[in-house]
Structures are given as structure tokens and as C-alpha cells.
mmCIF file of the C-alpha atoms, coordinates in Angstrom:
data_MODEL
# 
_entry.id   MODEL 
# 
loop_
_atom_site.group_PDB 
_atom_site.id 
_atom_site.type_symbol 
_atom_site.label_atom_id 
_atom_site.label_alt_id 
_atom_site.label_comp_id 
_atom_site.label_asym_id 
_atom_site.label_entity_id 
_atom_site.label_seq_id 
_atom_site.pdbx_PDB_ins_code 
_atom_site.Cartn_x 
_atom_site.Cartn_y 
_atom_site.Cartn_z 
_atom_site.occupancy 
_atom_site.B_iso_or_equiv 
_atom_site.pdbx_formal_charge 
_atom_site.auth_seq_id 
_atom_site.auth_comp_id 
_atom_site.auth_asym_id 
_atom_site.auth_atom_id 
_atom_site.pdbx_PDB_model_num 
ATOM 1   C CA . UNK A 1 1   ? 54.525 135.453 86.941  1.00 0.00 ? 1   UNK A CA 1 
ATOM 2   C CA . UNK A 1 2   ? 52.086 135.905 90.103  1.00 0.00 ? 2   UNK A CA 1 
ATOM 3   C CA . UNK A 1 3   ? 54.455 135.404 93.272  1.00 0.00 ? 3   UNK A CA 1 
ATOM 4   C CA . UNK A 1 4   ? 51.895 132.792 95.076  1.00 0.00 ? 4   UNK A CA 1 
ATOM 5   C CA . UNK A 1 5   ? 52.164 130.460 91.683  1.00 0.00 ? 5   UNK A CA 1 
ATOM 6   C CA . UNK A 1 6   ? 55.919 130.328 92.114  1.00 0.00 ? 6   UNK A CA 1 
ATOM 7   C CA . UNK A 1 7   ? 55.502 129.540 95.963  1.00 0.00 ? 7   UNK A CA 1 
ATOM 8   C CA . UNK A 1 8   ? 53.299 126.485 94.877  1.00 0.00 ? 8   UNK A CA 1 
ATOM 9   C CA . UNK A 1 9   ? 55.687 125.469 91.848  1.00 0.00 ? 9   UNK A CA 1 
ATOM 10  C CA . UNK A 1 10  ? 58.403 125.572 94.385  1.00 0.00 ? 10  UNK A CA 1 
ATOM 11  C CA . UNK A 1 11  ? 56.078 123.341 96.904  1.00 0.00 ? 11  UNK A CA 1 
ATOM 12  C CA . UNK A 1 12  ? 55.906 120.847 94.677  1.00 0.00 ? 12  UNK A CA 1 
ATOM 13  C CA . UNK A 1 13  ? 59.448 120.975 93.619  1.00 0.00 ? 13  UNK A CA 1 
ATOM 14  C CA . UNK A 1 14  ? 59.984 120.428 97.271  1.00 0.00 ? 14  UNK A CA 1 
ATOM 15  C CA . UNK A 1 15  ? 58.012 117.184 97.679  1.00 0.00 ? 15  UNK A CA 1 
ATOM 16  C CA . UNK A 1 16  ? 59.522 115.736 94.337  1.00 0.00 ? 16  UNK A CA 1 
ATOM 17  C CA . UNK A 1 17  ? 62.732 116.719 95.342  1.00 0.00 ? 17  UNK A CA 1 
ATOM 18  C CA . UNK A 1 18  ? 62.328 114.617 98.681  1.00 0.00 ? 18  UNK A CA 1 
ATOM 19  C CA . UNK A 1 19  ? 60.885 111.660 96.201  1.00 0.00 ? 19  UNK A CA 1 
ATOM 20  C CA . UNK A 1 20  ? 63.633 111.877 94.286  1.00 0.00 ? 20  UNK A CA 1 
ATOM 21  C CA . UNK A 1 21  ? 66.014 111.425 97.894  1.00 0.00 ? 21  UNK A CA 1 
ATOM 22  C CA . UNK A 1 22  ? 63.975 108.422 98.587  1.00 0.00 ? 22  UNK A CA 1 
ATOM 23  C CA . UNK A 1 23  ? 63.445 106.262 95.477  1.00 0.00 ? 23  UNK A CA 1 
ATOM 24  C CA . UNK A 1 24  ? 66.386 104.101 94.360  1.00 0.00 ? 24  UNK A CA 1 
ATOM 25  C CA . UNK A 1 25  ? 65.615 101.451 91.423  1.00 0.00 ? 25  UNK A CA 1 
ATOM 26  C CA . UNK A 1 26  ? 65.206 97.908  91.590  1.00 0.00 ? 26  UNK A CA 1 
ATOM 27  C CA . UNK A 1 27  ? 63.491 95.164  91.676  1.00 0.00 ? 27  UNK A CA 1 
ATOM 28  C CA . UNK A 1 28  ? 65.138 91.823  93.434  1.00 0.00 ? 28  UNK A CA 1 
ATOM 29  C CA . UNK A 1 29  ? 65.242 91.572  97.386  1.00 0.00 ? 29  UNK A CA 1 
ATOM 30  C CA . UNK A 1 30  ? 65.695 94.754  99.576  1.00 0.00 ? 30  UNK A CA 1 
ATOM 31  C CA . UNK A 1 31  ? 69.813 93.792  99.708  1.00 0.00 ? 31  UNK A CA 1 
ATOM 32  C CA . UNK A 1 32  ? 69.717 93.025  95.946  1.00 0.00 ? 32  UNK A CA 1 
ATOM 33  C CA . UNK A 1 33  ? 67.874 96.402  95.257  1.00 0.00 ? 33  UNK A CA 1 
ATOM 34  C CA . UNK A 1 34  ? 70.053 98.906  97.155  1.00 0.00 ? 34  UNK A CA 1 
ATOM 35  C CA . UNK A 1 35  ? 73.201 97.324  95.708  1.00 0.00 ? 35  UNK A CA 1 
ATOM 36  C CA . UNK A 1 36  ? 71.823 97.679  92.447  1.00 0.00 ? 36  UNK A CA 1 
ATOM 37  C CA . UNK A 1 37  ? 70.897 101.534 93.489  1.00 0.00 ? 37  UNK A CA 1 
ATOM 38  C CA . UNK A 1 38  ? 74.951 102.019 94.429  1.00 0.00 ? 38  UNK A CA 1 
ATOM 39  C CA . UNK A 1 39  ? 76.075 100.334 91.332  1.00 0.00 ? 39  UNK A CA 1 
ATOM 40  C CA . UNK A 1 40  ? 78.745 102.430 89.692  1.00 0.00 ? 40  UNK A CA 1 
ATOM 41  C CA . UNK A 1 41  ? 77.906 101.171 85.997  1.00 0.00 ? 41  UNK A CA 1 
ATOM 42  C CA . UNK A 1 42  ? 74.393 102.693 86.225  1.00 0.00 ? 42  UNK A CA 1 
ATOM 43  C CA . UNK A 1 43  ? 73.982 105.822 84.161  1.00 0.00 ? 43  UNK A CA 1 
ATOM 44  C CA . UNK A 1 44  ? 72.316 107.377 86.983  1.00 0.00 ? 44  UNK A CA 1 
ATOM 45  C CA . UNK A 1 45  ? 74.659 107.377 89.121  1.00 0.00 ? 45  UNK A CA 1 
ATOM 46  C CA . UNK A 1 46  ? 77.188 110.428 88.608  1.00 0.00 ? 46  UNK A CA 1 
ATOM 47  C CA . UNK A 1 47  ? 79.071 110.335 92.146  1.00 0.00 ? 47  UNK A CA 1 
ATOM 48  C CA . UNK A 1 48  ? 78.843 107.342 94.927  1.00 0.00 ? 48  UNK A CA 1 
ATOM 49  C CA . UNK A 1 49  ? 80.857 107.961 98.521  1.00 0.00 ? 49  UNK A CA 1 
ATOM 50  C CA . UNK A 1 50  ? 82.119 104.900 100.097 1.00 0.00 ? 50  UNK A CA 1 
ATOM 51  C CA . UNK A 1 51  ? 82.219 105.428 103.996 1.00 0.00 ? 51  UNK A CA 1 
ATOM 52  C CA . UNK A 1 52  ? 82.328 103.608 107.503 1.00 0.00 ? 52  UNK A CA 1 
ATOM 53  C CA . UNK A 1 53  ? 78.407 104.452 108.592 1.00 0.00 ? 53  UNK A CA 1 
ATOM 54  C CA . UNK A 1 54  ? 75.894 102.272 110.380 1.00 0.00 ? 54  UNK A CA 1 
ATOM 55  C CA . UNK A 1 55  ? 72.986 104.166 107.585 1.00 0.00 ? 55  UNK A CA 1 
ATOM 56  C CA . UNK A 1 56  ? 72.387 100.097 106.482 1.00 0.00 ? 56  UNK A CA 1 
ATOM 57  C CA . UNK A 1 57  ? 71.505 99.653  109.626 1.00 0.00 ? 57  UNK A CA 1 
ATOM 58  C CA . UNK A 1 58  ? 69.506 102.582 110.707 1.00 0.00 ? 58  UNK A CA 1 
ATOM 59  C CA . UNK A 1 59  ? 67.578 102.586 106.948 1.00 0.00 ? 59  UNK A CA 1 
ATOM 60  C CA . UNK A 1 60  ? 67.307 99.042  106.960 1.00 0.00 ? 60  UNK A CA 1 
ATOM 61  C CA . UNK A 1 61  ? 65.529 96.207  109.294 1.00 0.00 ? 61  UNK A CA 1 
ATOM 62  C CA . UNK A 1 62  ? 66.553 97.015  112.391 1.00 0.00 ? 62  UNK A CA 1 
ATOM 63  C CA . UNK A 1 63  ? 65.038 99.150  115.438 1.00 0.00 ? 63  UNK A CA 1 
ATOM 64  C CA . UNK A 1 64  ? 68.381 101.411 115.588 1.00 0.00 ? 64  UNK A CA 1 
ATOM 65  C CA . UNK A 1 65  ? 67.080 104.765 114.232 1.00 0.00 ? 65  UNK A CA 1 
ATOM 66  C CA . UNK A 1 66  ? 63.273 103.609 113.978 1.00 0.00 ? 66  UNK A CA 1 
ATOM 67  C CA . UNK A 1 67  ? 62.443 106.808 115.618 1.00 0.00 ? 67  UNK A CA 1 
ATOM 68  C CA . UNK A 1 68  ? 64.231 108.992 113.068 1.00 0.00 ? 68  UNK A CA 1 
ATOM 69  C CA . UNK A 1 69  ? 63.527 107.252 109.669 1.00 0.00 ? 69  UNK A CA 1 
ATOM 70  C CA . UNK A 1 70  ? 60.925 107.411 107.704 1.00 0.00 ? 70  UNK A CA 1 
ATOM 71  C CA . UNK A 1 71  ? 58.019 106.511 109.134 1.00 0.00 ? 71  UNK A CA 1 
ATOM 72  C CA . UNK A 1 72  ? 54.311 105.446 107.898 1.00 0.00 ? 72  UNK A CA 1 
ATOM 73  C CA . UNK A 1 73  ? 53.336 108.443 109.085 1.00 0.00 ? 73  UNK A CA 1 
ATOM 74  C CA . UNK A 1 74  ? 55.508 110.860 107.094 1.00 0.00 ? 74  UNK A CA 1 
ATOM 75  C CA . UNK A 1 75  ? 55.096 108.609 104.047 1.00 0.00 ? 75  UNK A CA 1 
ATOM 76  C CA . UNK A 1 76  ? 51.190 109.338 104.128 1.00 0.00 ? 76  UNK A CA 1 
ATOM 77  C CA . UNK A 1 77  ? 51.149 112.895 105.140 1.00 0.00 ? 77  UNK A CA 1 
ATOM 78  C CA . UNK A 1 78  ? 54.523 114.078 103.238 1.00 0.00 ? 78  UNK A CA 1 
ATOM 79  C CA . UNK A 1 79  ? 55.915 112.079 100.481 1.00 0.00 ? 79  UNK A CA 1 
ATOM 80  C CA . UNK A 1 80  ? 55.144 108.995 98.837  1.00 0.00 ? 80  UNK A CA 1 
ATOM 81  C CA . UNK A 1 81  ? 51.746 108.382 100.370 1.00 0.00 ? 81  UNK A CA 1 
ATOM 82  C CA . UNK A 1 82  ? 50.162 111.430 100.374 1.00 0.00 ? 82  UNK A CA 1 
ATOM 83  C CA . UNK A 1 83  ? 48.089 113.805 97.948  1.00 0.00 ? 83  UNK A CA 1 
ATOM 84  C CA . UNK A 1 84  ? 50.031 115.240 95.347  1.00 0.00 ? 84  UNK A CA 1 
ATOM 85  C CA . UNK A 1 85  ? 49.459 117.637 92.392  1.00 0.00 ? 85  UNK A CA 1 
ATOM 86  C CA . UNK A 1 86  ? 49.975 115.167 90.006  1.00 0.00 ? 86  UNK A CA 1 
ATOM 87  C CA . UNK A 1 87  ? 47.265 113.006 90.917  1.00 0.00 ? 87  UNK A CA 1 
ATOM 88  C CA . UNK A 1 88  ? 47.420 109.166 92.840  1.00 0.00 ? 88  UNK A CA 1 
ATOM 89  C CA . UNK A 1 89  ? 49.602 107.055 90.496  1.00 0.00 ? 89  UNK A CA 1 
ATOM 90  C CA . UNK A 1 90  ? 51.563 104.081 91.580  1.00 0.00 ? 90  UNK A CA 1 
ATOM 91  C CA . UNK A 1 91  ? 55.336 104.330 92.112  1.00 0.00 ? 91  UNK A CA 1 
ATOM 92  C CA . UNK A 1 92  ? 57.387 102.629 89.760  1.00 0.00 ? 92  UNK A CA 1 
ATOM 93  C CA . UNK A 1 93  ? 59.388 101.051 93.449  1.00 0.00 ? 93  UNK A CA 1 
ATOM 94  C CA . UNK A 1 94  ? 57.061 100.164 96.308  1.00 0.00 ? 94  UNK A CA 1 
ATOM 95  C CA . UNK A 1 95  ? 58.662 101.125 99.465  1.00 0.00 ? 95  UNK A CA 1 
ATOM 96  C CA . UNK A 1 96  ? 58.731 98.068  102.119 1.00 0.00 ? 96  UNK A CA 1 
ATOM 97  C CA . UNK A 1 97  ? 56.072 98.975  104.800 1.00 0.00 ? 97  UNK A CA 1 
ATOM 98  C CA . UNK A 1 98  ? 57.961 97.221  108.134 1.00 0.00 ? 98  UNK A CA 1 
ATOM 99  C CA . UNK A 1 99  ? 55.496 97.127  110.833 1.00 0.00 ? 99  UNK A CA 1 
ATOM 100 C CA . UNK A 1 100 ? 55.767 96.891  114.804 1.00 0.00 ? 100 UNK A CA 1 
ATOM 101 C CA . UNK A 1 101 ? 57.854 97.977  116.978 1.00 0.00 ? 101 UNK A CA 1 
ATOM 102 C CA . UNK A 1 102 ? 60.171 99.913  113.829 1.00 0.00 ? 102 UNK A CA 1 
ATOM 103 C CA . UNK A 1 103 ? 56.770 101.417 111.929 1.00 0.00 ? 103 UNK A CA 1 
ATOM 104 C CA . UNK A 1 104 ? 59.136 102.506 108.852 1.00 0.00 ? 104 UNK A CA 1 
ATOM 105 C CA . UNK A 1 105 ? 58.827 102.425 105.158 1.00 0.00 ? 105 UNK A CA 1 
ATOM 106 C CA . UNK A 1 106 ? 61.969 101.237 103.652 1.00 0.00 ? 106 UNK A CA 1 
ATOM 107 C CA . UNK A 1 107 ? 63.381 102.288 100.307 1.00 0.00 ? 107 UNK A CA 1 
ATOM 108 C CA . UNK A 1 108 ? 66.457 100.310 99.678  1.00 0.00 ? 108 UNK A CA 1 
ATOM 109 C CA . UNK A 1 109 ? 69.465 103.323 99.515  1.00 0.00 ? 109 UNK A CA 1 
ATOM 110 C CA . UNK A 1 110 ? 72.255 102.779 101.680 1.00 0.00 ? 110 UNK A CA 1 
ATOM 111 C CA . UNK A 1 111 ? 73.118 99.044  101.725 1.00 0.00 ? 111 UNK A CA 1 
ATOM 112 C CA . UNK A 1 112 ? 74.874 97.543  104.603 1.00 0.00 ? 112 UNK A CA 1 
ATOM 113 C CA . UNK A 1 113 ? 78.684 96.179  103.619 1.00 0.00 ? 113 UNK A CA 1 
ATOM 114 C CA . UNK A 1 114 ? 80.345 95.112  106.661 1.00 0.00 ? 114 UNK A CA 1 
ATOM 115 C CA . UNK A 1 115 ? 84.264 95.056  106.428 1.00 0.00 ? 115 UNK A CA 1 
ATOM 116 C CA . UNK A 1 116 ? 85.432 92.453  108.686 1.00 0.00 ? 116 UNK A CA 1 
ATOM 117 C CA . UNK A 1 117 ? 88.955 92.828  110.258 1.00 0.00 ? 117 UNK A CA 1 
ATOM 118 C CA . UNK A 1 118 ? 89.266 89.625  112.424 1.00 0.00 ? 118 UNK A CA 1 
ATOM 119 C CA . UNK A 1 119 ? 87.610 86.311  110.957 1.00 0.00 ? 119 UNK A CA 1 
ATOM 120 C CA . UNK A 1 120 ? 87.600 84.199  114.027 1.00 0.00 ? 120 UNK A CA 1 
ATOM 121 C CA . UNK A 1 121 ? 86.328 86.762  116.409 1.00 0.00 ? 121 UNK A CA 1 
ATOM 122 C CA . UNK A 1 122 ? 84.054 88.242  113.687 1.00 0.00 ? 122 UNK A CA 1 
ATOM 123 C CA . UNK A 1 123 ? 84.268 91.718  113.730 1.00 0.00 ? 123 UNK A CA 1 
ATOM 124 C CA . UNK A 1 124 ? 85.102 94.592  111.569 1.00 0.00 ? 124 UNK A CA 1 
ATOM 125 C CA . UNK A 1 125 ? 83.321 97.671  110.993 1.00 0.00 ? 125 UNK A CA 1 
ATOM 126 C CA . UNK A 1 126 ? 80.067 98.616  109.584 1.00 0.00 ? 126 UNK A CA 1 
ATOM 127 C CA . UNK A 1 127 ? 80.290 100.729 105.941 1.00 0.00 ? 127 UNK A CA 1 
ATOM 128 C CA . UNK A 1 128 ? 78.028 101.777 103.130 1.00 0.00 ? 128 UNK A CA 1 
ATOM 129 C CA . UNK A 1 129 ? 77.860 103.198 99.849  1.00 0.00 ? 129 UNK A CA 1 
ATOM 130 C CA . UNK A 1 130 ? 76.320 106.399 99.466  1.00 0.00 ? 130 UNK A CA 1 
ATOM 131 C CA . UNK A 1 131 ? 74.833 107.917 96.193  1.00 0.00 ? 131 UNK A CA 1 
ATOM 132 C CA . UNK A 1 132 ? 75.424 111.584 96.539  1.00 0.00 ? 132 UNK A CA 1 
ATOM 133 C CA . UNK A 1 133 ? 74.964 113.029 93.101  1.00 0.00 ? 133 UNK A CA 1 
ATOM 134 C CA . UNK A 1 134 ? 72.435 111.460 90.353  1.00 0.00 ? 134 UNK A CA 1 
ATOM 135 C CA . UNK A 1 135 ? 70.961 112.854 86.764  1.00 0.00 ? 135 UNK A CA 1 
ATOM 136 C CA . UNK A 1 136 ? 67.495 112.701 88.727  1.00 0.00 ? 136 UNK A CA 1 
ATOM 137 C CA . UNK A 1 137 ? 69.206 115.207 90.913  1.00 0.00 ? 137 UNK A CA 1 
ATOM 138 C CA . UNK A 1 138 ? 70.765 117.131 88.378  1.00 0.00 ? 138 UNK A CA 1 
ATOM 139 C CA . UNK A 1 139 ? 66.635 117.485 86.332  1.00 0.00 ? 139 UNK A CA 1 
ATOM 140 C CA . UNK A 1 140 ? 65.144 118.704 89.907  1.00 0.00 ? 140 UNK A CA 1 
ATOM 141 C CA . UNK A 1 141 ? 68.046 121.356 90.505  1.00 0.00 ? 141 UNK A CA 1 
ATOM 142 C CA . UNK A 1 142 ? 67.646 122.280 86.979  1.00 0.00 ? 142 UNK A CA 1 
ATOM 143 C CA . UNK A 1 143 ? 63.942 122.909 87.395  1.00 0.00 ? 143 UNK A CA 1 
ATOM 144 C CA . UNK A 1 144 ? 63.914 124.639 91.147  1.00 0.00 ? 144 UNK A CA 1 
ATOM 145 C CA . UNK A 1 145 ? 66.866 127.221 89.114  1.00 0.00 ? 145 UNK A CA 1 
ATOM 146 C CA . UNK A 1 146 ? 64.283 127.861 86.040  1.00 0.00 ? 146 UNK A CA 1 
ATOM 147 C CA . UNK A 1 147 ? 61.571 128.576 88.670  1.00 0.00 ? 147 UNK A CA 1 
ATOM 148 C CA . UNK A 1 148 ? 63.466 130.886 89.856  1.00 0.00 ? 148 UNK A CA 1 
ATOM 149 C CA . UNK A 1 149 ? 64.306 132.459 86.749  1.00 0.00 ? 149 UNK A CA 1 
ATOM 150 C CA . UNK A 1 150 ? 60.612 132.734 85.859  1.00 0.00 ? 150 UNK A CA 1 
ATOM 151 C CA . UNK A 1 151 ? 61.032 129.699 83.146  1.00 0.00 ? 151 UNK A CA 1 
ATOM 152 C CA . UNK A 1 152 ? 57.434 128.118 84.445  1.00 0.00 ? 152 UNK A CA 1 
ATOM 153 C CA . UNK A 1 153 ? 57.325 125.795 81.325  1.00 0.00 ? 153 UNK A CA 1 
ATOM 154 C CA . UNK A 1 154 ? 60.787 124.835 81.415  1.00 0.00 ? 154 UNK A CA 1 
ATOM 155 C CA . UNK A 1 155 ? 60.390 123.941 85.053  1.00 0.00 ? 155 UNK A CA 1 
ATOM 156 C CA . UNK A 1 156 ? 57.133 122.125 84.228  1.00 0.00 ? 156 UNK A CA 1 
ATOM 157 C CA . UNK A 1 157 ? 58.686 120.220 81.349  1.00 0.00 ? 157 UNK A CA 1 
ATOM 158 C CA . UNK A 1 158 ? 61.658 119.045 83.721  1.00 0.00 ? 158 UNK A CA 1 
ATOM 159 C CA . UNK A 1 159 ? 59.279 117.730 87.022  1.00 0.00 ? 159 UNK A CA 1 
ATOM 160 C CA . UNK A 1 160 ? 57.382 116.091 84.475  1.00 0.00 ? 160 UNK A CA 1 
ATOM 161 C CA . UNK A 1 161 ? 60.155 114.094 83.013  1.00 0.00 ? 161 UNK A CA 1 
ATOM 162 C CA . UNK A 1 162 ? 61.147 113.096 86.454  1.00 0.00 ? 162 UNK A CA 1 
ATOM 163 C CA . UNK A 1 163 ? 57.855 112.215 87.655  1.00 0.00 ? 163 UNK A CA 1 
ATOM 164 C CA . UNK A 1 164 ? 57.252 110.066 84.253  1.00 0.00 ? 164 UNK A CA 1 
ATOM 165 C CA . UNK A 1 165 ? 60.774 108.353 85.395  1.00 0.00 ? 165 UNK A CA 1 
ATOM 166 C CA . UNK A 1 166 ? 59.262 107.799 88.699  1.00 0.00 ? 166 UNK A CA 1 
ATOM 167 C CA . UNK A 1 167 ? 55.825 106.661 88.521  1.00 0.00 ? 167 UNK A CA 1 
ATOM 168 C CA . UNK A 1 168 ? 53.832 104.578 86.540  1.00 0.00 ? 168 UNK A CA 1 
ATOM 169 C CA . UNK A 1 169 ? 50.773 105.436 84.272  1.00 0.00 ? 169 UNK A CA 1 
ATOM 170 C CA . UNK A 1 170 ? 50.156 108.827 82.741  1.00 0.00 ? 170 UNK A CA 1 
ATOM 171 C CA . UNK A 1 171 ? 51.431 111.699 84.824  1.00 0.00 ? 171 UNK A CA 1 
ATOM 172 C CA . UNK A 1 172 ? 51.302 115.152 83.958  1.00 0.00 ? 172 UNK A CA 1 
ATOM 173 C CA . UNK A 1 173 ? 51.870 118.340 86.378  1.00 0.00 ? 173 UNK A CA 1 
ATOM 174 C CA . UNK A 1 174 ? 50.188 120.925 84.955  1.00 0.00 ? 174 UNK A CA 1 
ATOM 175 C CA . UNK A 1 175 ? 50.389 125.113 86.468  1.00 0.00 ? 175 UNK A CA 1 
ATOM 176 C CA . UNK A 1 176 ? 46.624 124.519 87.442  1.00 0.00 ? 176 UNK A CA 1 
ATOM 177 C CA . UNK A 1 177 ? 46.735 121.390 89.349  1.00 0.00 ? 177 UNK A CA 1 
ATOM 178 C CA . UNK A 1 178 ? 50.057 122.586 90.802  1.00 0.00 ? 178 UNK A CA 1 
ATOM 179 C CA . UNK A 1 179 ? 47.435 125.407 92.348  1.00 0.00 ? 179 UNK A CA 1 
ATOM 180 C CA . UNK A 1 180 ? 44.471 123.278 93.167  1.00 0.00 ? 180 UNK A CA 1 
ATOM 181 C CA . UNK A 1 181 ? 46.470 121.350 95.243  1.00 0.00 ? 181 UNK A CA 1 
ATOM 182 C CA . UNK A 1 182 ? 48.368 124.120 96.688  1.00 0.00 ? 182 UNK A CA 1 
ATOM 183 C CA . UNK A 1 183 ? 44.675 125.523 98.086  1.00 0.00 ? 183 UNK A CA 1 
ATOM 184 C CA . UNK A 1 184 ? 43.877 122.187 100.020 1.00 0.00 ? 184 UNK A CA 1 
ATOM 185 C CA . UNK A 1 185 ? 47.647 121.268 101.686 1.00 0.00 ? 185 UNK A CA 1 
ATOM 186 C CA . UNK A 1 186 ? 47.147 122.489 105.062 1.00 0.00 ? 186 UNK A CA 1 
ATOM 187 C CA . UNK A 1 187 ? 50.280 121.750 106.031 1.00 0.00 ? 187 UNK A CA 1 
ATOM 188 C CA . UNK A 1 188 ? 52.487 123.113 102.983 1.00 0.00 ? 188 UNK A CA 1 
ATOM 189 C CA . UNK A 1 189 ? 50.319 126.319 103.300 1.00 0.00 ? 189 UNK A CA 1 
ATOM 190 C CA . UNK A 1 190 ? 51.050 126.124 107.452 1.00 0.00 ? 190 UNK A CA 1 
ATOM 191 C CA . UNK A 1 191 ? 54.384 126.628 106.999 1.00 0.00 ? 191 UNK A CA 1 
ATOM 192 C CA . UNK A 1 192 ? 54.684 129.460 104.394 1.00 0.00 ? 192 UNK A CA 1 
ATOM 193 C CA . UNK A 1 193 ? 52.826 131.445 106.516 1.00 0.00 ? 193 UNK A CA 1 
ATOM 194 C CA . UNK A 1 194 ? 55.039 130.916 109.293 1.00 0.00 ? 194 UNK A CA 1 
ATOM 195 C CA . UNK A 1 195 ? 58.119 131.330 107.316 1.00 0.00 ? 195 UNK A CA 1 
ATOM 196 C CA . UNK A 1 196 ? 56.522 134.965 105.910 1.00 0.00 ? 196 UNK A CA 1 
# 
């Protein structure tokens, strides 16, 4: 297999791979949705990590963290938003576009559970739930090892059963769109020519 179509498979691993990190299921109410995502009964789900962590907060509708989350801005150039090789379909979970002053698009992952310790002076401490291993995971591992094995259709077979998991409508990533697009990302190519 040619070298540059294994860089652009493993481009587009990358940016489903970050997809994958940001979509949680759901439907009901941001709150409603990431408790569903942390639910322990959903197959899904293979390891969750309770913890003391203000993430609710910071991922969630506040201005703490606004400058480090994920803003419009990433969503349209990087990840959900922006060209990909396998064509402009609609995402199974909208992301919650917050506007002014926190400029973030929300996916509902790390809800906020606050444990409170005093009930008349109401305070506690701030915890989540944290997802850290998932089957969705597990496919997109799967398919960055078989790229690097060589196993092109293997790979292709995997990212496409994620992405059909993930988005609505027809998708298909094929090896030739996965190098059409690879020609026009400016920024994708950018950076591999830095890193070489």
C-alpha cells in the first residue's frame, strides 16, 4: 500500500476518532442526555470512572473553561462541522450551539452530580461520571491497528460501521474519497508536513 494513502486513512481515522470523543447518545434535555450517555446498563458503555471534577461545569453552561472547550470555531474547521471524506450528512446528536460570551458547542458527556455534605449551608463538592472506555472506542482502535497492519479494507469496513452508528443517511468512506479530501485539507496536510 502507497505510504501517502495510509497517511490520509490515518487522517481520517483521526477526525472520527475525535467524533467518536465527542458524541454521546440521547435525545431528552442536555442533563437528561449526558446521564443517559453515563448510564451503566447501556451496552456501550464498557468502563465509566466516577470522580470529584468540575468537567459538568467546564463542558456544560457555564463561562468556566469557555476558552478551552470546544468552540464554534473548532467544530467548523475540525470536527463535527467541517468537510469530511465521507461527505455532509447530519449527525445522528446535534451538538447545542451556546452563543455569547461562552461561543461553545456542547455535546452532553460529563454530567454535573453535585455531592452535598452540609444541607443547611449547601455545599458539597462538585463530581462527574466519566465514560472512559466504549465499543465505539474499541471499532476505531481496531481500525487505526489494521491500518497499520496494511488491512485497508478491514479498516474501511470498521470507520464505516462507526460512521453509519453516528450519522444519519447513507454514509460510505471509500479509499478514493478518503484521498480527494486528503488533497483539499489545508490544514491536515499543514501539519504532516511539519511533523515530516
Amino acid at each position: 500500500m502507497h505510504l501517502k494513502c495510509w497517511v490520509a486513512m490515518s487522517k481520517v481515522y483521526f477526525v472520527i476518532m475525535m467524533l467518536c470523543l465527542l458524541l454521546p447518545s440521547g435525545s431528552d434535555g442536555f442533563k437528561n442526555r449526558a446521564l443517559k450517555f453515563i448510564d451503566p446498563s447501556n451496552a456501550n458503555n464498557l468502563l465509566l470512572i466516577a470522580s470529584y471534577s468540575g468537567l459538568g461545569r467546564i463542558y456544560g453552561f457555564y463561562t468556566i473553561g469557555a476558552r478551552y472547550t470546544h468552540s464554534d470555531f473548532v467544530a467548523a474547521k475540525e470536527t463535527v462541522e467541517a468537510p469530511n471524506a465521507w461527505g455532509s450528512t447530519e449527525l445522528k446528536l446535534k451538538g447545542e450551539h451556546v452563543q455569547e460570551p461562552y461561543r461553545k458547542i456542547l455535546f452532553p458527556r460529563y454530567p454535573e452530580q453535585f455531592e452535598i455534605t452540609d444541607r443547611i449551608a449547601g455545599t458539597g463538592y462538585l463530581r462527574t461520571t466519566q465514560v472512559e472506555f466504549t465499543t465505539d472506542e474499541t471499532l476505531l482502535i481496531k481500525a487505526e491497528a489494521e491500518i497499520m497492519l496494511g488491512e485497508k479494507e478491514a479498516a474501511l469496513a470498521d470507520m464505516n460501521a462507526y460512521l453509519s452508528n453516528a450519522y444519519s443517511g447513507q454514509v460510505e468512506l471509500t479509499e478514493q474519497k478518503i484521498k480527494t479530501w486528503n488533497k483539499g485539507n489545508e490544514v491536515l496536510n499543514s501539519t504532516a508536513s511539519n511533523a515530516s
